[in-house]
Residue frames relative to the residue before (quaternion, step in Angstrom):
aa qw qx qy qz dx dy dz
X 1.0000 0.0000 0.0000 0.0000 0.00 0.00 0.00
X 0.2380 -0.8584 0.4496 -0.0657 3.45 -0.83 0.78
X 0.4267 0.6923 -0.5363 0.2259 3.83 -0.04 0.69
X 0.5986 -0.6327 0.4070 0.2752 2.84 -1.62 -0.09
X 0.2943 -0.7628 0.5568 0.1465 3.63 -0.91 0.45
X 0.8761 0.0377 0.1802 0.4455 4.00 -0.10 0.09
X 0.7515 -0.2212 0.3888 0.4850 3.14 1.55 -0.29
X 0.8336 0.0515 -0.1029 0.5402 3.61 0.49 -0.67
X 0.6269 -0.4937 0.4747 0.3712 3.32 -1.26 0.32
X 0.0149 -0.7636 0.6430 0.0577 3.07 -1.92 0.70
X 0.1299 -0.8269 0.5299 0.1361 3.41 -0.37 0.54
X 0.0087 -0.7717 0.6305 -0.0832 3.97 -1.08 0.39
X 0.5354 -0.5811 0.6107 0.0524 3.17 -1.58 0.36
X 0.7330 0.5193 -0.0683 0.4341 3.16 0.84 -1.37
X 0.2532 -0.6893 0.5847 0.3447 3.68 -1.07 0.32
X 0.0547 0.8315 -0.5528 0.0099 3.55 -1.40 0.58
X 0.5223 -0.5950 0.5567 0.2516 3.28 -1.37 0.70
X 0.5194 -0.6299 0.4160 0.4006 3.13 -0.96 -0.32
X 0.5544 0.6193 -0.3394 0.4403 3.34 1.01 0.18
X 0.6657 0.2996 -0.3264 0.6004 3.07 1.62 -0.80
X 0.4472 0.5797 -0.4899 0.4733 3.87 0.56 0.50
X 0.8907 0.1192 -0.2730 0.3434 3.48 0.60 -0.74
X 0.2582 0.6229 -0.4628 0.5754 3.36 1.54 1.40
X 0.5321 0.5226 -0.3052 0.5921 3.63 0.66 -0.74
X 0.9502 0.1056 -0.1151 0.2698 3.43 -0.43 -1.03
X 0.2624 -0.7348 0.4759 0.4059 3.18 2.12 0.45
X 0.5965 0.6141 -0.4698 0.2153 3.41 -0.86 1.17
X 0.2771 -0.7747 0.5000 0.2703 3.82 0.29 1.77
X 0.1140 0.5718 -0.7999 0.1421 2.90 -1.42 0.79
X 0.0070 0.7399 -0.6604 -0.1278 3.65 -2.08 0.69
X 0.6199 0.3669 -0.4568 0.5220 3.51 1.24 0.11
X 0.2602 -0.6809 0.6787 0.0900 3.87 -1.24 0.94
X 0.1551 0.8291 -0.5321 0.0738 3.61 -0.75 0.56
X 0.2783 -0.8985 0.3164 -0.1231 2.93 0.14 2.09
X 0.7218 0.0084 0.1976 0.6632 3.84 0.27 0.60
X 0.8971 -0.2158 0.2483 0.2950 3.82 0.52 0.00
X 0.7532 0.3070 0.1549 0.5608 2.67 1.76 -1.65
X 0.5422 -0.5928 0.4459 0.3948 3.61 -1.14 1.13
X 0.0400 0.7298 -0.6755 -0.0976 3.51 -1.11 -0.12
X 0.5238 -0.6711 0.4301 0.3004 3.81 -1.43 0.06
X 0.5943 -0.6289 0.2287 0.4461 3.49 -0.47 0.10
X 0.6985 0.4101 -0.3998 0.4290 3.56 1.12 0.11
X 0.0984 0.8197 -0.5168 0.2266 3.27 1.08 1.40
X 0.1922 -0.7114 0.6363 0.2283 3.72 -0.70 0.70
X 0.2927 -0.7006 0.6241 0.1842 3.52 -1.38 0.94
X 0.3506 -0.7296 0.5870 -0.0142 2.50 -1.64 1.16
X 0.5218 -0.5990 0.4293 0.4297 3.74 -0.96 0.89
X 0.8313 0.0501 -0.3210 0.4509 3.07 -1.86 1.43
X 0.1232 0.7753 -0.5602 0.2643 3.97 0.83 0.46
X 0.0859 0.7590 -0.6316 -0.1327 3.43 -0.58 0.30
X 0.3370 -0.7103 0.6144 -0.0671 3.65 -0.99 1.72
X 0.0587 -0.6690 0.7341 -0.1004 3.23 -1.52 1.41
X 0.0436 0.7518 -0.6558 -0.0540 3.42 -0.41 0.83
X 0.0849 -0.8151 0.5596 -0.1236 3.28 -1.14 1.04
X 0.3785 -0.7108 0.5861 0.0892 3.49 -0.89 1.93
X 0.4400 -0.6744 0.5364 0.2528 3.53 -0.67 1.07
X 0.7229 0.4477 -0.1563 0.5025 4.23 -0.47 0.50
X 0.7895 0.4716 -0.0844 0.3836 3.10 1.06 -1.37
X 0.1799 -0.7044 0.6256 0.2831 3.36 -1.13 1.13
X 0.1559 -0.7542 0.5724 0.2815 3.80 -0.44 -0.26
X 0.6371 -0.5026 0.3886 0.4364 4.21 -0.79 0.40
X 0.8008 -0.4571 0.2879 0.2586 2.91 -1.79 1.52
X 0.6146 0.5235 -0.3590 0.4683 4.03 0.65 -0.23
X 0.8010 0.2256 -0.1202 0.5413 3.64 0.80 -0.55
X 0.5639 0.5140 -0.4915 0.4198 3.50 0.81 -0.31
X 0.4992 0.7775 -0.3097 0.2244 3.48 0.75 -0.24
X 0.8228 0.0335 0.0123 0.5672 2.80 1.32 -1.12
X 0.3940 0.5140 -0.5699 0.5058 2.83 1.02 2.06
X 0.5619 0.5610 -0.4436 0.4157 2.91 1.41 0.31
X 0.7447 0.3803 -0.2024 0.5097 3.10 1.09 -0.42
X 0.2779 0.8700 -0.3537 0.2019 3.30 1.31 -0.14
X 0.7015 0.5393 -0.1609 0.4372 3.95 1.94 -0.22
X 0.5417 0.6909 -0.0142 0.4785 2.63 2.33 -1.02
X 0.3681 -0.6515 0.5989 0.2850 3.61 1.17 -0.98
X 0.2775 -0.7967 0.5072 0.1761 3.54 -0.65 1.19
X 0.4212 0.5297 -0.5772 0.4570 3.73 1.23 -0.45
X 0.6345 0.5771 -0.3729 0.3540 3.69 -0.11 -1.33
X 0.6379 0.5442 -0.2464 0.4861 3.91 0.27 -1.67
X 0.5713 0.5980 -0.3925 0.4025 3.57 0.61 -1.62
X 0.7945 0.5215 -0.1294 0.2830 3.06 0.15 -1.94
X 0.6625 0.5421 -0.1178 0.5033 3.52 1.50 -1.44
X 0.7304 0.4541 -0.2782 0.4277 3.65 1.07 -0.96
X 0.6618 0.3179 -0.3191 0.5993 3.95 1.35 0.12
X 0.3465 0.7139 -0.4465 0.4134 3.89 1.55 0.83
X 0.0497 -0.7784 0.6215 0.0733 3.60 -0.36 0.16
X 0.0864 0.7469 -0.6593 0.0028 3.85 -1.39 0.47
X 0.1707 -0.8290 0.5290 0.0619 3.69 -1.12 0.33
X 0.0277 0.8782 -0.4758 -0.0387 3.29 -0.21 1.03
X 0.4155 -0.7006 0.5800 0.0091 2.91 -1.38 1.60
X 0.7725 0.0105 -0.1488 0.6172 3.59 -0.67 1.90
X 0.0712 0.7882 -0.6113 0.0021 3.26 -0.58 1.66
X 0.2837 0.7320 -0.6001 0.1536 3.63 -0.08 1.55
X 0.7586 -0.1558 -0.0167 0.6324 3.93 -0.29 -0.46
X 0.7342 0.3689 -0.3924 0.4133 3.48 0.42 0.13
X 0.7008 0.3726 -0.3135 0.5213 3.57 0.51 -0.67
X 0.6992 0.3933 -0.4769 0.3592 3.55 0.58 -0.43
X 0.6099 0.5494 -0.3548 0.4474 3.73 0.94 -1.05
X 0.8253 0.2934 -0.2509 0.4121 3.98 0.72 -0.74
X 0.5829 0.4938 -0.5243 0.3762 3.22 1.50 0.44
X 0.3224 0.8057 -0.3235 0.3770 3.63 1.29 0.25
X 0.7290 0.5342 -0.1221 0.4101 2.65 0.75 -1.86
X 0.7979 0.3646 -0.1288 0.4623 2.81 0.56 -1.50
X 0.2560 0.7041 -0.3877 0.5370 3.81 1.59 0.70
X 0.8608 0.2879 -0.1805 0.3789 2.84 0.09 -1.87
X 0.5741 0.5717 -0.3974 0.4309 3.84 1.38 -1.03
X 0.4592 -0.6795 0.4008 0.4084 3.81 1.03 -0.41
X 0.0028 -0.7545 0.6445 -0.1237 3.75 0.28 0.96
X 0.2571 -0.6602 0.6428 0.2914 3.95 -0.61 0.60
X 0.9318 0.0482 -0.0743 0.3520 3.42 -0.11 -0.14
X 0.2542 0.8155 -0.5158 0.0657 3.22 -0.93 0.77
X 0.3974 -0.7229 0.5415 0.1620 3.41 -1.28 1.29
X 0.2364 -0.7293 0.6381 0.0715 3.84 -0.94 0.81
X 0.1347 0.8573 -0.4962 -0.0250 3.46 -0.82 0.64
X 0.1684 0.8302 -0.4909 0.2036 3.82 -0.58 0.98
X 0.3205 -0.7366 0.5280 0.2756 3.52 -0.74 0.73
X 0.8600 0.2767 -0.2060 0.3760 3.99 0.59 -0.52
X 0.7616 -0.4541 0.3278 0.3261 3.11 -1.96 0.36
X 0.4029 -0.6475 0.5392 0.3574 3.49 -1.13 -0.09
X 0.2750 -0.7968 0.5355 -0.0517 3.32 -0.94 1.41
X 0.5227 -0.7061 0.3093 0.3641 3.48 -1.03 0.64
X 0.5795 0.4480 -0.4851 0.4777 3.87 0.87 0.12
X 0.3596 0.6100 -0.5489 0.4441 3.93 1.17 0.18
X 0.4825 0.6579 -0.4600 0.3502 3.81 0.45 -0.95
X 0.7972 0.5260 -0.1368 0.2630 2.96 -0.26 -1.43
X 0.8187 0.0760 -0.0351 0.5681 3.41 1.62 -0.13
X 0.6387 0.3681 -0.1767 0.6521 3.53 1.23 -0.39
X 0.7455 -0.6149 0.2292 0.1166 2.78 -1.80 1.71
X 0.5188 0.6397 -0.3780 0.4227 3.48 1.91 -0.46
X 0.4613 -0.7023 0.5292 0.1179 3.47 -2.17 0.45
X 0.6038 -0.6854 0.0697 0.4010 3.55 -0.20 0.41
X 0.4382 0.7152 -0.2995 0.4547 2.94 2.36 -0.71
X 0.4331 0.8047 -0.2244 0.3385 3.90 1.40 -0.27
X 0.5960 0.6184 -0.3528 0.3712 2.95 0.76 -1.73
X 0.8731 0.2261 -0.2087 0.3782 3.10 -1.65 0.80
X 0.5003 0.4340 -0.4747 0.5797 3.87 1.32 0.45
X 0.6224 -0.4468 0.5541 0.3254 3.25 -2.02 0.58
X 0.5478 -0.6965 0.4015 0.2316 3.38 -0.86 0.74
X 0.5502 0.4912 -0.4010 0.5433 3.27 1.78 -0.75
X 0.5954 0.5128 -0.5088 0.3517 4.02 0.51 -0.53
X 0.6626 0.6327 -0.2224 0.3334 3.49 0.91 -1.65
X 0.6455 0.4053 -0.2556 0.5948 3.59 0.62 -1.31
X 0.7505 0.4125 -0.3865 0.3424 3.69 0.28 -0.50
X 0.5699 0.4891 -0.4518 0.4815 3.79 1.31 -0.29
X 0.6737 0.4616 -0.4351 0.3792 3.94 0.72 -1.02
X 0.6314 0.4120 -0.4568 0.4721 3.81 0.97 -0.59
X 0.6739 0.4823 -0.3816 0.4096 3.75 0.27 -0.43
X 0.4338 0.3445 -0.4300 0.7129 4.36 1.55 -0.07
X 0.7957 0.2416 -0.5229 0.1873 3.73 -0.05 -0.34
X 0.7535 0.2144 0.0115 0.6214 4.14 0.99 -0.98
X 0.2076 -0.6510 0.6770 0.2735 4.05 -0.82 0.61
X 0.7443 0.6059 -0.2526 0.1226 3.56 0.81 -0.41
X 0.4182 0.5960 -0.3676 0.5786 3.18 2.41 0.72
X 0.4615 -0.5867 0.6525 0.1301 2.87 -1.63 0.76
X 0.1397 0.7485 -0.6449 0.0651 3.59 -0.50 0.98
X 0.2582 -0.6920 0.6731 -0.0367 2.78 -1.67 1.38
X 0.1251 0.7898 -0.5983 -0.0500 3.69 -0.87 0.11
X 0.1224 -0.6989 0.7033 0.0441 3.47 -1.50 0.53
X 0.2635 -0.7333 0.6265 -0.0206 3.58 -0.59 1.67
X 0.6156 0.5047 -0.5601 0.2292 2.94 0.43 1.43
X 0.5587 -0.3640 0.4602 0.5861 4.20 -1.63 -0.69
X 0.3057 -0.5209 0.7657 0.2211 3.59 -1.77 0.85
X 0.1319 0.6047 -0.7847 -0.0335 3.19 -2.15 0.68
X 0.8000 -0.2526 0.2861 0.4630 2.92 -1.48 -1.13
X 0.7762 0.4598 -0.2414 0.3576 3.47 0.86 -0.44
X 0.8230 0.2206 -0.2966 0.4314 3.37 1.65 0.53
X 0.1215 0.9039 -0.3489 0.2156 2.81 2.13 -0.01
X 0.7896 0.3293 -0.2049 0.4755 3.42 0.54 -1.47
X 0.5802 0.6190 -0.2610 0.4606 3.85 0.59 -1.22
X 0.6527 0.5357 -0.2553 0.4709 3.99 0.94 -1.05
X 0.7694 0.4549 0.0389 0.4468 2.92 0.73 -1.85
X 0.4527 0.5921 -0.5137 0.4249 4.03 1.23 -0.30
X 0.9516 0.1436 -0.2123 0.1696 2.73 -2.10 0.37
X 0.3197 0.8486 -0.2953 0.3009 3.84 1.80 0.90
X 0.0389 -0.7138 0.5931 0.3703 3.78 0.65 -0.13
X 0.8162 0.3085 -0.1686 0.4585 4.09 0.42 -0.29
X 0.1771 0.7370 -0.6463 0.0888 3.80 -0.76 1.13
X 0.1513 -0.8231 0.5469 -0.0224 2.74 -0.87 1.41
X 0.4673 -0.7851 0.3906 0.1125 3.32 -0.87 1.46
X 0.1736 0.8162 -0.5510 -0.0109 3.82 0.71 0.63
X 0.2189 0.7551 -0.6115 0.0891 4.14 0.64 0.01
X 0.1837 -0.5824 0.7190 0.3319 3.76 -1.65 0.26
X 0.6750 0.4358 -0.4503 0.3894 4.16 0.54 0.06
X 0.5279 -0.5995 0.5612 0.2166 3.09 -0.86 1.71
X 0.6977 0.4541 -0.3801 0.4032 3.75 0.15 -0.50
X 0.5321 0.6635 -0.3092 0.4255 3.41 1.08 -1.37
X 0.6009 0.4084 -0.2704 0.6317 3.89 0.65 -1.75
X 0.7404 0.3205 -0.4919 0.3273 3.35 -0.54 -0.78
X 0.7206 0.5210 -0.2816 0.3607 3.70 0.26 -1.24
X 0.7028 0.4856 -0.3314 0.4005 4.09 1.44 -0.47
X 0.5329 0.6452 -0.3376 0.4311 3.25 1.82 -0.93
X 0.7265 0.4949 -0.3204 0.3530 3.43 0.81 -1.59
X 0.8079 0.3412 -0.2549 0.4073 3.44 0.96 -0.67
X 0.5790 0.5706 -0.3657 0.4533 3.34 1.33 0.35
X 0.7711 0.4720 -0.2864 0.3173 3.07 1.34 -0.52
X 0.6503 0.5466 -0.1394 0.5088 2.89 2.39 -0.49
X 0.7866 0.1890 -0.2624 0.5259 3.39 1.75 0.42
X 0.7184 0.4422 -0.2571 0.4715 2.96 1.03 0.42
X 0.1158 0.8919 -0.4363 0.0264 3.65 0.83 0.91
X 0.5499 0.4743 -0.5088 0.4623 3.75 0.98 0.48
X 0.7219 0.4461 -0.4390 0.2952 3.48 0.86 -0.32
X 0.3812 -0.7077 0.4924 0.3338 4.01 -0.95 0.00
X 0.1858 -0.8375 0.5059 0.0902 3.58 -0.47 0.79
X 0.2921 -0.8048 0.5159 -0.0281 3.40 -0.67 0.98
X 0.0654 0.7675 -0.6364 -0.0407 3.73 -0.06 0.56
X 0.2442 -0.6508 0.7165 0.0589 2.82 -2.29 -0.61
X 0.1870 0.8197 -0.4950 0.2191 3.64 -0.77 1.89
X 0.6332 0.2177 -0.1740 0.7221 3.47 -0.09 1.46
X 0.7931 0.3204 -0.5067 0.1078 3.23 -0.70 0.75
X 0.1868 -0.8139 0.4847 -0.2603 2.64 0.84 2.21
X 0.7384 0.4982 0.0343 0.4532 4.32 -0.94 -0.42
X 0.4174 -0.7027 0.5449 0.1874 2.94 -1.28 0.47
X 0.5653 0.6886 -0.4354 0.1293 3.72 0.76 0.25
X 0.8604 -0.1201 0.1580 0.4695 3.16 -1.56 -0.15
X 0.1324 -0.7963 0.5384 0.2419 3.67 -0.94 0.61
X 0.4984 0.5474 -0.5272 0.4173 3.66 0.86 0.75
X 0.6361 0.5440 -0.4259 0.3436 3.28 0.68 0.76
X 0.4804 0.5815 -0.4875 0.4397 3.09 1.70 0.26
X 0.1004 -0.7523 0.6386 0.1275 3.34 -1.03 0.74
X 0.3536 -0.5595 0.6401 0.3902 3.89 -1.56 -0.42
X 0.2426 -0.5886 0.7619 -0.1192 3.05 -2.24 1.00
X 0.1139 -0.6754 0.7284 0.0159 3.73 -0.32 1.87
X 0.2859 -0.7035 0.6392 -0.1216 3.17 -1.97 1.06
X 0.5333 -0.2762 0.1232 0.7900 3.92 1.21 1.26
X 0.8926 -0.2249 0.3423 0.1885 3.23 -1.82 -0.20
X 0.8409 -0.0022 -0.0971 0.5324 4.07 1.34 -0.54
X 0.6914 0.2440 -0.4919 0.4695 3.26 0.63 1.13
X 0.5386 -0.5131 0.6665 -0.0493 2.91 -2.10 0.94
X 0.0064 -0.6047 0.7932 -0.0710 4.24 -0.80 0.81
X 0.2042 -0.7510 0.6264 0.0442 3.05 -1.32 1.08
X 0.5868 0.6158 -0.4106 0.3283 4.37 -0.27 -0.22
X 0.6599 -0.4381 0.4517 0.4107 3.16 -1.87 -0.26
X 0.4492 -0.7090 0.4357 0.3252 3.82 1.36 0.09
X 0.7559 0.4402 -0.1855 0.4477 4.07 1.14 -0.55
X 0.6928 0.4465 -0.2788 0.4929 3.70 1.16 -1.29
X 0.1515 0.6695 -0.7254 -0.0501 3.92 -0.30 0.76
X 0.7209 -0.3047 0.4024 0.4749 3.45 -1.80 0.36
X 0.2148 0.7538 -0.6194 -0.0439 3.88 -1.27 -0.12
X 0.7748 -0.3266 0.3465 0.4158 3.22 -1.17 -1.11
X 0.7998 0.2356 0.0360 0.5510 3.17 -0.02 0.71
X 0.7949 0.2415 -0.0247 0.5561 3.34 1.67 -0.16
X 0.2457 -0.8888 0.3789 -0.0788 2.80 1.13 2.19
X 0.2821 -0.7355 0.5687 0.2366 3.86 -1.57 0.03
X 0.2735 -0.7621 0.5858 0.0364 3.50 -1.06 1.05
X 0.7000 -0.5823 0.3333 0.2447 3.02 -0.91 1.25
X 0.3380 0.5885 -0.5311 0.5072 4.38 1.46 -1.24
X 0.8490 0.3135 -0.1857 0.3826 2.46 -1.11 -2.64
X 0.5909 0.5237 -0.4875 0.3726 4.04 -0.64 -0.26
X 0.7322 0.4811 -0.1585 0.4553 3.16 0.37 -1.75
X 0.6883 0.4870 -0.3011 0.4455 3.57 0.75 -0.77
X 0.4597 0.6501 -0.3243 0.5108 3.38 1.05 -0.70
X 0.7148 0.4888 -0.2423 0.4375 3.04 -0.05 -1.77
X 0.7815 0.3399 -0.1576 0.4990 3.72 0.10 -1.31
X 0.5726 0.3849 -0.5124 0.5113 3.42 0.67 0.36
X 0.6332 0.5423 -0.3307 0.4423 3.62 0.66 -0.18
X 0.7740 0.3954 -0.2801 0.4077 3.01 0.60 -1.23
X 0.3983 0.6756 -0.2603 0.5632 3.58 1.92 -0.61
X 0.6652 0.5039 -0.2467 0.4927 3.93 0.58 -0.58
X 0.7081 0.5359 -0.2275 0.3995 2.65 1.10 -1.07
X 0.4798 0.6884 -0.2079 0.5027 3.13 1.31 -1.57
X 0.8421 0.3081 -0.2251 0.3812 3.69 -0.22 -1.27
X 0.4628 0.5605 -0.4253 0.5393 3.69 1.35 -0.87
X 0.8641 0.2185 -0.2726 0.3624 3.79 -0.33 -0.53
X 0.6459 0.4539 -0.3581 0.4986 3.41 0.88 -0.30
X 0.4090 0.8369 -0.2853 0.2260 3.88 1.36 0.16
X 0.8610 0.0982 0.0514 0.4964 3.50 0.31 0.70
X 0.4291 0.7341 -0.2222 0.4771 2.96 2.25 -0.11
């Protein structure tokens, strides 16, 4: 019989619980996570099982912590996500909240891009703390993803996207994610992303302005690889403020899009 324990293969002869698995390999552990999923200790393993044993409290070294982080996720999946790459473009409530996400699901690589500081009405909806204030946002979002995984690649460019780097920034991503608050900006990254760059998938975001109902956010395909996520009507305005829910949801519907586009058919 053959699975995997933490990461590495194991191979046996024998039938076992998990209790008698972590006797065998002398190793404390009380959380068992089996294929994805907690289990008890008088679990019988099953060929190809993948097994996370896990010491409440405990970090353990950079070789196993790995895949207790992911240990909920399914490692075929992770496999697939850790040689995945995405770039987000404007890290305020959307790009910061879905570059998280897509942190925590285990993207190997990602590029972060933004020209300004984090400010204190940012709080209120974007992924940043107050001890921040005054850091480039590409510096900031890149320390909270580095406290969150050692096991992304983060890239950033602290700069303004136009026409004249738009492509050159943005080459060679399977995932760009539109997080702009200028309605021009989106409009000007889609058109050229969608017209030169057909391996990559593009991901926007419109309307999620307000506090309303999120079943009104709907999706909106654009040729063949991009994807606008929102209610298309609520933009930020006067008098018509953003809230961290409706943001955050956004965000994670994006970064979620994102998630399924690469893990598709795989």
């Amino acid at each position: 019989m053959n699975f995997i324990v933490n990461g590495k293969d194991y191979y046996t002869e024998k039938t076992l619980t998990i209790a008698d698995l972590i006797k065998e390999i002398n190793i404390d552990a009380d959380i068992f996570i089996v294929n994805s999923f907690p289990v008890a200790a008088s679990y019988i393993i099953n060929d190809s099982d993948v097994i996370t044993l896990i010491k409440k409290g405990s970090i353990l070294d950079k070789e196993y912590l790995e895949y207790q982080l992911i240990s909920r996720q399914g490692l075929k999946e992770y496999n697939i996500l850790k040689n995945s790459s995405a770039v987000i473009c404007g890290l305020g409530g959307l790009g910061s909240n879905a570059a998280v996400s897509l942190a925590r699901a285990g993207i190997g690589r990602l590029k972060l891009i933004d020209f300004d500081i984090v400010e204190p009405s940012n709080i209120n909806r974007q992924a940043y703390f107050l001890e921040q204030i005054g850091i480039n946002k590409t510096d900031a979002l890149k320390e909270i993803i580095n406290k969150i995984s050692p096991y992304i690649n983060v890239e950033i460019s602290n700069i303004y996207l136009d026409e004249t780097n738009i492509l050159s920034e943005l080459s060679g991503f399977q995932i760009i994610l539109e997080c702009f608050d200028s309605v021009s900006s989106k409009m000007l990254l889609i058109e050229k992303c969608v017209n030169n760059m057909p391996e990559s998938y593009i991901i926007g975001a419109s309307g999620v302005a307000g506090y309303y109902n999120t079943d009104i956010f709907k999706q909106k395909y654009i040729g063949s690889n991009c994807i606008i996520i929102g209610d298309f009507e609520n933009e930020a305005g006067i008098n018509h403020g953003l809230y961290a829910p409706r943001v955050a949801a956004a965000a994670n519907i994006q970064a979620n899009e994102a998630i399924r586009h690469l893990l598709k058919d795989k």
